[in-house]
C-alpha positions as CSV (number, residue, x, y, z in Angstrom):
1,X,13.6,-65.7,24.4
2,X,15.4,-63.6,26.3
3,X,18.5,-63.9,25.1
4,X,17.0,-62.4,21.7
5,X,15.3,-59.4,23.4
6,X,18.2,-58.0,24.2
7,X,20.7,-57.9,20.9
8,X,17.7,-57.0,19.4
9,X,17.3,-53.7,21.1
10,X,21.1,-52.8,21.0
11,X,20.6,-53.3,17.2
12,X,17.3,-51.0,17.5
13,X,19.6,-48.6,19.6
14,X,22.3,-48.7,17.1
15,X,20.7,-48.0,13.5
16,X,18.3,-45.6,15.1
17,X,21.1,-43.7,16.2
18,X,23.5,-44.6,13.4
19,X,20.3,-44.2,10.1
20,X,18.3,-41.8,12.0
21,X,20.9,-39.1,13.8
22,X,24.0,-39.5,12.4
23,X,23.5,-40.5,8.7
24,X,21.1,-37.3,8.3
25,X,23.2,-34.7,10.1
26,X,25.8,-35.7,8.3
27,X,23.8,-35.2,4.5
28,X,22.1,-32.3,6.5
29,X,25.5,-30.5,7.2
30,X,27.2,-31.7,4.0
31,X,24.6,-30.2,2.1
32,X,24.4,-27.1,3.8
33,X,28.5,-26.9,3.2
34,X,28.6,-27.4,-0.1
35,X,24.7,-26.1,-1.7
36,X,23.9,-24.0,0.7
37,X,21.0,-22.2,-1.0
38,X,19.7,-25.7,-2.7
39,X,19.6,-26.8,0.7
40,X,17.6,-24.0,2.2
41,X,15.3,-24.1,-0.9
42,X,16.7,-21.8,-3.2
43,X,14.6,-19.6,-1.7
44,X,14.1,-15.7,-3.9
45,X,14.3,-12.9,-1.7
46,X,13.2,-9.8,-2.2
47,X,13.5,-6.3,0.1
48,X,14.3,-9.0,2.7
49,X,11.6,-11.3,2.5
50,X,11.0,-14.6,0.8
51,X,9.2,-14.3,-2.4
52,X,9.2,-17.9,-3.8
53,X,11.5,-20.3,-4.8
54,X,13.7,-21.0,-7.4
55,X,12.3,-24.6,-8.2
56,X,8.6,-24.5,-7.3
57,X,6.3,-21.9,-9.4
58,X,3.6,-19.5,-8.6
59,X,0.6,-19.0,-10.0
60,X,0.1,-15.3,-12.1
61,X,-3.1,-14.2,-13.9
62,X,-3.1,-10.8,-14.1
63,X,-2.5,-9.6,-18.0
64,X,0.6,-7.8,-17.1
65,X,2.8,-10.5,-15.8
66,X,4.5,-13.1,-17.8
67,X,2.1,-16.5,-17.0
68,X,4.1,-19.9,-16.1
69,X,2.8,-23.4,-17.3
70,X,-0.5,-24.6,-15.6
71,X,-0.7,-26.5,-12.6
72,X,-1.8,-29.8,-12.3
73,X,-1.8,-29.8,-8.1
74,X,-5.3,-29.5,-6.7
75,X,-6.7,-27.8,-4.9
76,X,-4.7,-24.8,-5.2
77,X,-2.2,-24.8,-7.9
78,X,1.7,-25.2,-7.6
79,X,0.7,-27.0,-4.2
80,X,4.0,-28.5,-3.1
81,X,2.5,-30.9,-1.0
82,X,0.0,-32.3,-4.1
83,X,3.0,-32.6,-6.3
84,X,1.9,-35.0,-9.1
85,X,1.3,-34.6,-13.0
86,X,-2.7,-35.3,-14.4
87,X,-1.7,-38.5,-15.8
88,X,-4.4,-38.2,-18.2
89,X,-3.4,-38.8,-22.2
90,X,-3.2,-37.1,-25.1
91,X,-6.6,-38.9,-26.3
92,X,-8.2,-38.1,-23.1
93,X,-11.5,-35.7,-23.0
94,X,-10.5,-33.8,-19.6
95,X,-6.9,-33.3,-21.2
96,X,-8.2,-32.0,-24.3
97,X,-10.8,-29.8,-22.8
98,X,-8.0,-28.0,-20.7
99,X,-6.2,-27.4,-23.5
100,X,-8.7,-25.8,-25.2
101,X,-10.1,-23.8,-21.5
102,X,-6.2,-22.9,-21.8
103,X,-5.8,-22.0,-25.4
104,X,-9.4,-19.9,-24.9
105,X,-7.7,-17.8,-22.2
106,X,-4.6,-17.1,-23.8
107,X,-6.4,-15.9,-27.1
108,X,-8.9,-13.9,-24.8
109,X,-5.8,-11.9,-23.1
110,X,-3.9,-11.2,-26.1
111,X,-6.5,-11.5,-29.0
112,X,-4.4,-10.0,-31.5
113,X,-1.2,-12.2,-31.5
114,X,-1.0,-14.2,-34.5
115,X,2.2,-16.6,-33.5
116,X,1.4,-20.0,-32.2
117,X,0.9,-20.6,-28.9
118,X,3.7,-22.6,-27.4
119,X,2.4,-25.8,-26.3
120,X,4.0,-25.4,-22.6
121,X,1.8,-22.6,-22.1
122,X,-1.2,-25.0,-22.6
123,X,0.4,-28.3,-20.3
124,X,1.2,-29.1,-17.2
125,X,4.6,-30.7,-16.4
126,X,5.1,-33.9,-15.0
127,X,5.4,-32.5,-11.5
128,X,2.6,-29.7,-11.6
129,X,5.3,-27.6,-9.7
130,X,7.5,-26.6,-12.9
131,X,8.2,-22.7,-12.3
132,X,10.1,-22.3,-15.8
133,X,8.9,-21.9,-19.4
134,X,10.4,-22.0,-22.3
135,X,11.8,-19.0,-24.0
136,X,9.5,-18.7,-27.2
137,X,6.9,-19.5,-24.3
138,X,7.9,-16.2,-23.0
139,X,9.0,-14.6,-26.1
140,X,4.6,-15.5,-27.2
141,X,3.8,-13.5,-23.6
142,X,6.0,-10.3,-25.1
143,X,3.5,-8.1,-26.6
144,X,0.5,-8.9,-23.8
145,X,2.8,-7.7,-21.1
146,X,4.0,-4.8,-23.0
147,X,1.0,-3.6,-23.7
148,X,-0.6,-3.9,-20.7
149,X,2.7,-2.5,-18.8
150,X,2.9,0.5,-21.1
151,X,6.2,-0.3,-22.5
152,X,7.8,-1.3,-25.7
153,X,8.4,-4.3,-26.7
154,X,11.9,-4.2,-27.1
155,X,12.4,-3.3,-23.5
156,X,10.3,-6.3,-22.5
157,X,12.0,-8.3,-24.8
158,X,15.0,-7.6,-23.7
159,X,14.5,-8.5,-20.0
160,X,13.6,-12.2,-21.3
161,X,16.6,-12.2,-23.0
162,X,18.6,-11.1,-19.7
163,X,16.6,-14.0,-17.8
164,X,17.5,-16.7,-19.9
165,X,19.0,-19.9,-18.8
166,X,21.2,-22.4,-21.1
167,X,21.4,-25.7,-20.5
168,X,23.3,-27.4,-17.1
169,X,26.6,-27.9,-18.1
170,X,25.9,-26.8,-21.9
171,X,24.5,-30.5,-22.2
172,X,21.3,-31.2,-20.1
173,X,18.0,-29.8,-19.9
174,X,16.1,-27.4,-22.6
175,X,17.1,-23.5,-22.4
176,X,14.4,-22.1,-19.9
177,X,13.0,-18.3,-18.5
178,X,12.0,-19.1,-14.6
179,X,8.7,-17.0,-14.6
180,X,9.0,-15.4,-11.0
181,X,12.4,-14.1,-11.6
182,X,11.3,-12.6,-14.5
183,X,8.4,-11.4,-13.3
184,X,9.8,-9.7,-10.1
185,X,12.4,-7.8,-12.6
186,X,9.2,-6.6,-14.5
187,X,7.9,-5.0,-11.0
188,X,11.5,-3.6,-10.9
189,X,11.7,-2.5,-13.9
190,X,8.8,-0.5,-13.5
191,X,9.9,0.6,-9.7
192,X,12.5,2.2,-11.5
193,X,15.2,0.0,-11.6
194,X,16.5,-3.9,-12.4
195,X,16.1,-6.0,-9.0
């Protein structure tokens, strides 16, 4: 027996050292090399101080700012930690009744809009955490932000069409408007000048 304890704790030894100090500074330090703000969390800055993130969205109701899609993290929405989709199914009652609370609350803030609502306004993404919508998502948003904002639409407008992002390499992924970006250039905007 003990002839077994101890290659058995020079092999503990080893790959502790070897999978849990080495292997990870290495990714660690690689990482920070070559993607150094993906690595750091592609954190959004502002005047200095960390705003949000690039990948992880933020909730907005006020009538003025451009809304993202809904959450489906609990308690609080766009919850890192509770990263998960509803799982629930097209057929299912809570599902539809969202959509519809969702649906209700976009009509109620912009009552006269006559274009369909686009349906990522209404669902969550798989992750809960998705802080991009889809351009006619935001394009919809245009004349509720305007108005409420006090400026015209082609201004507005215009600053979604300066936020939008093609696809990854021209090939992957669906054209996209990340709402905090977009929103912190409304604030600027208004400040009296882009940020």
């Amino acid at each position: 027996m003990s002839k077994m304890i101890r290659p058995t704790l020079t092999l503990l030894l080893l790959f502790t050292v070897l999978l849990g100090l080495a292997y990870p500074a290495v990714v660690t330090g690689f990482a920070q090399l070559v993607f150094p703000r993906q690595a750091n969390g592609s954190a959004i800055d502002l005047d200095g101080r960390t705003v949000g993130s690039g990948l992880v969205g933020q909730p907005f109701a006020r009538p003025d700012h451009f809304w993202g899609r809904p959450s489906a993290t609990s308690p609080e929405p766009y919850r890192a930690a509770a990263s998960a989709g509803s799982n629930l199914g097209p057929s299912h009652p809570a599902l539809r009744a969202a959509v519809a609370a969702w649906v209700e609350a976009l009509l109620a803030a912009d009552p006269g809009n006559p274009r369909p609502i686009p349906v990522d306004l209404v669902t969550t993404s798989g992750s809960g955490l998705d802080p991009h919508i889809s351009p006619a998502a935001a394009y919809y948003q245009v004349p509720r932000v305007a108005r409420c904002r006090g400026l015209p639409e082609a201004t507005v407008r215009s600053l979604v069409d300066a936020h939008r992002e093609g696809r990854l390499l021209g090939l992957f992924g669906e054209p996209r408007v990340n709402v905090l970006r977009l929103n912190l250039a409304l604030n600027g905007l208004e400040a009296g000048g882009p940020r």
